[in-house]
Structures are given as C-alpha cells and as structure tokens.
C-alpha positions as CSV (number, residue, x, y, z in Angstrom):
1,X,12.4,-8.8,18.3
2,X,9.4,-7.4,16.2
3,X,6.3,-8.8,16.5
4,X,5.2,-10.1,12.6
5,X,2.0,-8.3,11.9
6,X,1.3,-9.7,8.9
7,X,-0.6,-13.3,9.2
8,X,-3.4,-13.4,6.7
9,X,-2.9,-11.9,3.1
10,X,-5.6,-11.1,0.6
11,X,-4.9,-11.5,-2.9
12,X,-7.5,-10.3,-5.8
13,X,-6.2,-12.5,-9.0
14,X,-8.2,-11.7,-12.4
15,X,-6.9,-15.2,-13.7
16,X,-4.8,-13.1,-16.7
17,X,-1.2,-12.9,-17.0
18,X,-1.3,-9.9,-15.3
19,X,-2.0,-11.4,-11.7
20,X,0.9,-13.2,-11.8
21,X,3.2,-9.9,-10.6
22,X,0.7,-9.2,-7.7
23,X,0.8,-13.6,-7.3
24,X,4.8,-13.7,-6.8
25,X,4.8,-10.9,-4.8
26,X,1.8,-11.9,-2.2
27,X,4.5,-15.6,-2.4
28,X,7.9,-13.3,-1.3
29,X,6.0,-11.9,1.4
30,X,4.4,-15.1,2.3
31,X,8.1,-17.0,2.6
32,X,9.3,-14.3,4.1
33,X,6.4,-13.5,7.1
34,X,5.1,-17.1,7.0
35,X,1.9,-15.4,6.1
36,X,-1.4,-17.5,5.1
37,X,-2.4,-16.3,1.8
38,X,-6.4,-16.1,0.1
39,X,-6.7,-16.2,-3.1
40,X,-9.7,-14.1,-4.0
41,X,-11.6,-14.2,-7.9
42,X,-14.4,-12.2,-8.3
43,X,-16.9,-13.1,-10.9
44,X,-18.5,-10.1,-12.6
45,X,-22.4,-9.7,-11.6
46,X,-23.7,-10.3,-15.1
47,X,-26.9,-9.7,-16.5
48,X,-28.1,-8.9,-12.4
49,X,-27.5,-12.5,-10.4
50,X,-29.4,-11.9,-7.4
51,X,-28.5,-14.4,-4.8
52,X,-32.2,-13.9,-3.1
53,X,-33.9,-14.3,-6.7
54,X,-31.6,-16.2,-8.8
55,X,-29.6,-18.6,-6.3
56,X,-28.9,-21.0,-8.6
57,X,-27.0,-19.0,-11.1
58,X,-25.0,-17.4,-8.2
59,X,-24.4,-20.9,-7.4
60,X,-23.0,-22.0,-11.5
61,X,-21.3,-19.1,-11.3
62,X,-19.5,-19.4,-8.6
63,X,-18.4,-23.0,-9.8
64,X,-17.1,-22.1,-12.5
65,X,-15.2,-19.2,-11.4
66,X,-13.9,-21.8,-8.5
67,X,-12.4,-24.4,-11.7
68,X,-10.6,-21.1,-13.2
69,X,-9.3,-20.2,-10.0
70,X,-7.8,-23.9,-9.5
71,X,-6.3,-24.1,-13.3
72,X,-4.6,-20.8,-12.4
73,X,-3.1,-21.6,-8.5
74,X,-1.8,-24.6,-9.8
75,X,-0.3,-23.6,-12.6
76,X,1.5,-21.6,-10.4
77,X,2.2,-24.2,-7.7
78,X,3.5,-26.2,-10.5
79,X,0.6,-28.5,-10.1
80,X,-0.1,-28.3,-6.1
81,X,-1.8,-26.2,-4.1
82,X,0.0,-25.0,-0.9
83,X,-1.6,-25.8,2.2
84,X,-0.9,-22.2,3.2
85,X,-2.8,-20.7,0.0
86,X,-6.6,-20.5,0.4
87,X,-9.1,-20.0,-2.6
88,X,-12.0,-18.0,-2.6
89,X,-14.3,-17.1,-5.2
90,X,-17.1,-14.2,-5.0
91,X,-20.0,-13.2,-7.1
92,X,-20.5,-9.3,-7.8
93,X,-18.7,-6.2,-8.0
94,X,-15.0,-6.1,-7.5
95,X,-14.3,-2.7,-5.6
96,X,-17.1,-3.4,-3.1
97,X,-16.0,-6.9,-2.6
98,X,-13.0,-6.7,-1.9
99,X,-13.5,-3.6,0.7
100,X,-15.9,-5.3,2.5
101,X,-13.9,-8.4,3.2
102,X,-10.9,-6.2,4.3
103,X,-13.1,-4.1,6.4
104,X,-15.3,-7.1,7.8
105,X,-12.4,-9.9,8.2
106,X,-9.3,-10.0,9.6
107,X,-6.7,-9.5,6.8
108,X,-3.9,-8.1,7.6
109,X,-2.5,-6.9,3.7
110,X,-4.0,-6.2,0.7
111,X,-1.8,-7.0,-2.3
112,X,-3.0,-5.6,-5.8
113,X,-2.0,-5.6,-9.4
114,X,-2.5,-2.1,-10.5
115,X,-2.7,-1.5,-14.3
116,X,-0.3,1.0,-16.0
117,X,-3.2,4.0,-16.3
118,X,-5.2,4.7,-13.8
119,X,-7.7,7.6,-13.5
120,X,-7.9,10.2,-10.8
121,X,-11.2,11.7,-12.3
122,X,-14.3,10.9,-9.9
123,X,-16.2,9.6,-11.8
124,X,-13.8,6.6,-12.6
125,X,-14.1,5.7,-8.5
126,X,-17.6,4.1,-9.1
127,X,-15.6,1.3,-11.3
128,X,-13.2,-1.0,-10.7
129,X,-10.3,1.1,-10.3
130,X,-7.1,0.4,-8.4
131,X,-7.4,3.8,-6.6
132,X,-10.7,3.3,-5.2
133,X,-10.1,0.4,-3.4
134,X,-6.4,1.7,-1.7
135,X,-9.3,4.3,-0.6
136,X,-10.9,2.8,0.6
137,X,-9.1,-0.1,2.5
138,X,-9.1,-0.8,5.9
139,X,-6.0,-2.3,6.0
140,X,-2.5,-1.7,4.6
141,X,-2.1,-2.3,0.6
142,X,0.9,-3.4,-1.6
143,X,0.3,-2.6,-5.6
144,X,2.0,-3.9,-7.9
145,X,2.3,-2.7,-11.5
146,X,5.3,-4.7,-13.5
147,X,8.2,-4.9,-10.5
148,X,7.9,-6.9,-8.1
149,X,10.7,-7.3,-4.8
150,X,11.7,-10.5,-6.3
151,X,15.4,-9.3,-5.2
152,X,14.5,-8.0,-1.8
153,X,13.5,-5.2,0.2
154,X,16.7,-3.6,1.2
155,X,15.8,-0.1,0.3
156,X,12.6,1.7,1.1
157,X,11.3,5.1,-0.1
158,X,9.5,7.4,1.8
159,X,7.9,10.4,0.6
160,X,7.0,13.0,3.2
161,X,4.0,15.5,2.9
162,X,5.2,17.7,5.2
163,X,1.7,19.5,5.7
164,X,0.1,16.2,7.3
165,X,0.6,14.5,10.5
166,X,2.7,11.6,10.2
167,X,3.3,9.7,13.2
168,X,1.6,6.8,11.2
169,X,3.9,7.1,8.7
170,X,6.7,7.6,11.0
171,X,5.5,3.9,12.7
172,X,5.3,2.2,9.7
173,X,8.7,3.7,8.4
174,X,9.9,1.4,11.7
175,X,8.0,-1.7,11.4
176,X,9.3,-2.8,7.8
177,X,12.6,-1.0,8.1
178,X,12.5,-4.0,11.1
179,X,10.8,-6.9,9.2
180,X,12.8,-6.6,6.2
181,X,15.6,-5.3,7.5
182,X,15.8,-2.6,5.1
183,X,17.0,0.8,4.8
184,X,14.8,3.9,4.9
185,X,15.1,6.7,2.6
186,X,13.1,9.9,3.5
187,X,12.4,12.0,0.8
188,X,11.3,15.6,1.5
189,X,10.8,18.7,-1.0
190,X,11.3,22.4,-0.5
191,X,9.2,24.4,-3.3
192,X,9.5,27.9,-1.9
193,X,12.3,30.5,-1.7
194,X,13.7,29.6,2.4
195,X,17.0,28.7,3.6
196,X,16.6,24.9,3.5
197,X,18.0,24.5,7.3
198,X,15.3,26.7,8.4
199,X,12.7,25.2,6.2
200,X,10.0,23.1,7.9
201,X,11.1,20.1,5.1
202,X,14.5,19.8,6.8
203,X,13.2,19.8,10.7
204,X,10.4,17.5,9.8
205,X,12.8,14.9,8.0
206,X,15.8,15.3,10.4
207,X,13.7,14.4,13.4
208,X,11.9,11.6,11.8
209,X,15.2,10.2,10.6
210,X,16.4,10.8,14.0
211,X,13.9,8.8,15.3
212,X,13.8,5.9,13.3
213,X,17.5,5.5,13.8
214,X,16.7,5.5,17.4
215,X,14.4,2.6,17.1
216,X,17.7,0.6,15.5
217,X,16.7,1.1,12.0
218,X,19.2,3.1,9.6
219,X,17.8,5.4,7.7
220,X,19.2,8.3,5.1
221,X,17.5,11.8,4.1
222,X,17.0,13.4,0.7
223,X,15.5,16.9,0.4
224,X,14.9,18.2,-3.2
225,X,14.9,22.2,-4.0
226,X,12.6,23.2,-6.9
227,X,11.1,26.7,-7.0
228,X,9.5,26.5,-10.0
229,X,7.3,22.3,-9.0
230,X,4.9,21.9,-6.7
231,X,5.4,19.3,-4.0
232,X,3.9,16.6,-5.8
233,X,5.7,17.1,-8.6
234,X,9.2,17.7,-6.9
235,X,8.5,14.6,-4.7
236,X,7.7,12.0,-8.0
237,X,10.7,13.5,-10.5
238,X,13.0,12.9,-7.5
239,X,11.7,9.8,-6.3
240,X,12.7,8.3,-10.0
241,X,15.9,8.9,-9.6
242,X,16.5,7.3,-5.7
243,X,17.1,3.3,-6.2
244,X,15.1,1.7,-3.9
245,X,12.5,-1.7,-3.3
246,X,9.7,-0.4,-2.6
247,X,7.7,2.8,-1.8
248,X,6.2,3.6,1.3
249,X,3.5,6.2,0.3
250,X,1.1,7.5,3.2
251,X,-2.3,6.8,2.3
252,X,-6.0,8.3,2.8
253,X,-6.7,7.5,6.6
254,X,-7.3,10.6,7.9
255,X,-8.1,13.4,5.5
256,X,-11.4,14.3,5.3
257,X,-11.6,16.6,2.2
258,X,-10.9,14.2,-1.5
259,X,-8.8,15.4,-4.1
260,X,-6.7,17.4,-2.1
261,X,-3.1,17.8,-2.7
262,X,-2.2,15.0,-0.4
263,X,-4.4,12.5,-1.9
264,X,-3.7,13.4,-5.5
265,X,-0.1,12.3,-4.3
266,X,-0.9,8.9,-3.4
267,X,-2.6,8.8,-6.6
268,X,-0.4,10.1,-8.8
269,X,2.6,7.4,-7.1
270,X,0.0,4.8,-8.4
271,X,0.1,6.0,-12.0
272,X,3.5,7.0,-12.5
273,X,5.9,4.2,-10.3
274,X,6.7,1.1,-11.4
275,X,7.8,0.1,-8.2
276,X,5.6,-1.7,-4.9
277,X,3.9,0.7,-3.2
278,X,3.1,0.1,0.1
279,X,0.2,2.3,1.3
280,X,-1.6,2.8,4.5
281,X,-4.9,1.2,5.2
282,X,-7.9,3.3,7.1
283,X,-8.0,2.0,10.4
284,X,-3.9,2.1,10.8
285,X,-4.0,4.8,13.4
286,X,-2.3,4.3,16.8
287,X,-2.0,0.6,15.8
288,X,1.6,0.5,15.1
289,X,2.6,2.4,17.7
290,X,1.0,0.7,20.3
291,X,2.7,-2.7,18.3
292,X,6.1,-1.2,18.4
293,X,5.7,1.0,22.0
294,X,7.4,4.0,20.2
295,X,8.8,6.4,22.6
296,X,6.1,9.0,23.1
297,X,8.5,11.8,23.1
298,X,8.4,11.0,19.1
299,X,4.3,12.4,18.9
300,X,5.5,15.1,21.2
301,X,8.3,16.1,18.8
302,X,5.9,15.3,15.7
303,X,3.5,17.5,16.8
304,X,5.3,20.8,16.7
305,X,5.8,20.0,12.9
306,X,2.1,19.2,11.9
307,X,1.9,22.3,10.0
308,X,2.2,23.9,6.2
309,X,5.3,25.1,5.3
C-alpha cells in the first residue's frame, strides 16, 4: 500500500470568484487524501505597514482581512467551517509569502489558481505572478486555471524533456499513478530527421513506461514526429489533443540556468492548458524514491539516457 504523502495543503484564496476553482480542487484532494487544508489570504502591504513601526495597522489589517476570509470559507462550507480547514491571514507581498511558508513549514502541496495570461518576461517575476511562485516552491504545486478534477483523476499526462534527468519525474509518475489510481500517459517528441526506434525519445519513454508498469501502475506511450516544431512546441500541440485529468509537468528543481528551453516548458503549460498541472517543488529530489523504495536498477537504466538527443 502507498504511503499518503500528502497531509497538510496550502491554499492562497484572493476572496474573488476566481479562488473558488483552486478552493474545490484543494476540497477533492482533501476527501480524497484526508488532507488538512490552510486557507491562506494575503493582505496587500499598502501604503508600507511595517510590523516594527506601525504594529497596530498590521494588526487592523490583519482583522479585517481575517472577517473576509470567514464570509468567503463559509460561504463555501455552506455556513460551517470544517474542522479540517484552517484559516490564515498574512500581511505583505504575496509571492514572498507564500514561498516562505512552503519553504519554512511543513506543507506538503501547494494548490494555485493561475490566471488565463501569465508572463514569461523577467521582469514580470518581481510581481505576483503564478510562475514565480511554482519557481520558486519548495514543495510540489497543483494550478488551476478554469478545470478542476471534479470528475477524477483517471488519466495523467506526462510530458518528457528528454534532455533532463528524470528520475524525479519518473517517481512522481508512480506515486499518483498509485494514489489515484490513474493511468499514465507519457508523452515524448521527436523534432529531428532519425528513425524513431533508434531515437533517444523512444528509449527514454519505453523504459520509463517499462518501469512504471513494473511498479503495478499502467501506463501508455505517445511520441509525436514534427520536423518542422521544436520540442516545446511539438510537446503542447500534442498534449491538446491526449484526454487526460491532469498534467504532470516537471518543474524547476534542478536547472541552474533560467529561461532555458526546459523551463520555458513549464511555463508555457501554465499559459496555454486549461487543465491541473501538477508541478514539482524544489526540494523533491530523492524524496519519492526513498518513499516508494524504487528498484535502483531504474537510476541505473535512467542514467544512460540523461543526454540531448
């Protein structure tokens, strides 16, 4: 039996309609992991609240934000407040907030609403943007834009960047193919002129499916030829037309270069997918597989394939 990983879940709410996606699906996740859930407003730092110089209006505003934050959980609750739902309300800025609570305290998911834009362009990271804070998480992160799995998670969708190391991914792939039961779908592209069974797309994806299966969990493999797309490219066209839940999308843990082409992927899922994505937090390494005692013949295997194509 898998061990649930998932006991405490950090919700950011804005109070707007808008919350309410990233609200129901933090509640599917919590009936279905028995998960304790925190509700989390943060009030804007207006006009430069200081809590050594200005304690008091920290203090007011604080309150106040704390009476929104009631109105809004119980309209949702219908009134009453589950004892397994806790409310929290912070004063300052919203990126570094909430990235210091998931990388101080022991949350074990992140779950976001994520606007339909969202801007790639540096400059944009210094606000509060969606993309800067799946950055910069320590822990694992489920966006939401207008979908949530309010039917399920039978299907998940995993894109492959074939030119990083994905044992992580691999891991993950395993654990909630496992907790939800749910079927994988690997999804690899082949953007230059190669005989696909000799490409590195097909080996890299035909071991890991071989793997997951091994670990009980079924699991299918796509592999889309376009010449004239790059990866990216190839990997979110195709990915629009596979039916599935939710994606699984590897995310930023261990590059050490931004805006490279694995990044921008991540990225670009967030803009362009309607669908829960599901990305890795920061600290993720080796945690899984020491969680699910993988057979270490799988990093062995992985290893010969952590290369460019």
């Amino acid at each position: 039996m898998t061990t649930n990983r998932f006991k405490k879940i950090l919700v950011p709410v804005s109070l707007e309609i808008e919350s309410t996606t990233a609200f129901n699906q933090a509640l599917f996740l919590k009936q279905k992991l028995g998960a304790e859930i925190t509700l989390l407003h943060v009030v804007p730092n207006v006009g430069g609240i200081s809590e050594v110089f200005q304690p008091d209006l920290k203090s007011e505003a604080e309150k106040k934000g704390m009476v929104r934050l009631v109105r809004f959980a119980k309209m949702n609750f219908e009134g009453k407040i589950s004892e397994h739902v806790k409310l929290r309300v912070e004063v300052g800025n919203h990126v570094s907030i909430i990235n210091s609570i998931t990388s101080n305290e022991s949350f074990d998911l992140l779950v976001l609403n994520r606007r339909n834009r969202i801007d790639a362009l540096p400059e944009r990271y210094k606000s509060n943007n969606v993309s800067q804070i799946v950055r910069e998480s320590s822990c694992p992160v489920i966006s939401v834009n207008n979908r949530w799995t309010s039917k399920g998670i039978r299907n998940i969708l995993v894109p492959v960047d074939i030119s990083r190391q994905s044992r992580d991914l691999l891991n993950w792939s395993i654990l909630l193919g496992k907790i939800f039961n749910a079927n994988i779908k690997l999804l690899a592209a082949l953007t230059v002129k190669i005989d696909l069974t000799q490409s590195l797309a097909y080996k890299k994806s035909r071991l890991m499916k071989d793997l997951i299966e091994s670990e009980g969990v079924s699991c299918s493999v796509s592999i889309v030829e376009k010449e004239n797309l790059g990866k990216n490219e190839a990997l979110i066209e195709e990915a629009r037309k596979i039916s599935a839940d939710m994606l699984l999308v590897q995310g930023f843990q261990d590059l050490m270069f931004s805006n490279t082409q694995s990044e921008r992927l991540l990225v670009d899922f967030l803009k362009y997918s309607s669908r829960p994505i599901f990305s890795l937090g920061i600290k993720e390494e080796s945690f899984v597989s020491s969680l699910l005692k993988v057979n270490k013949n799988s990093e062995v295997l992985l290893n010969e394939f952590e290369s460019d194509e």
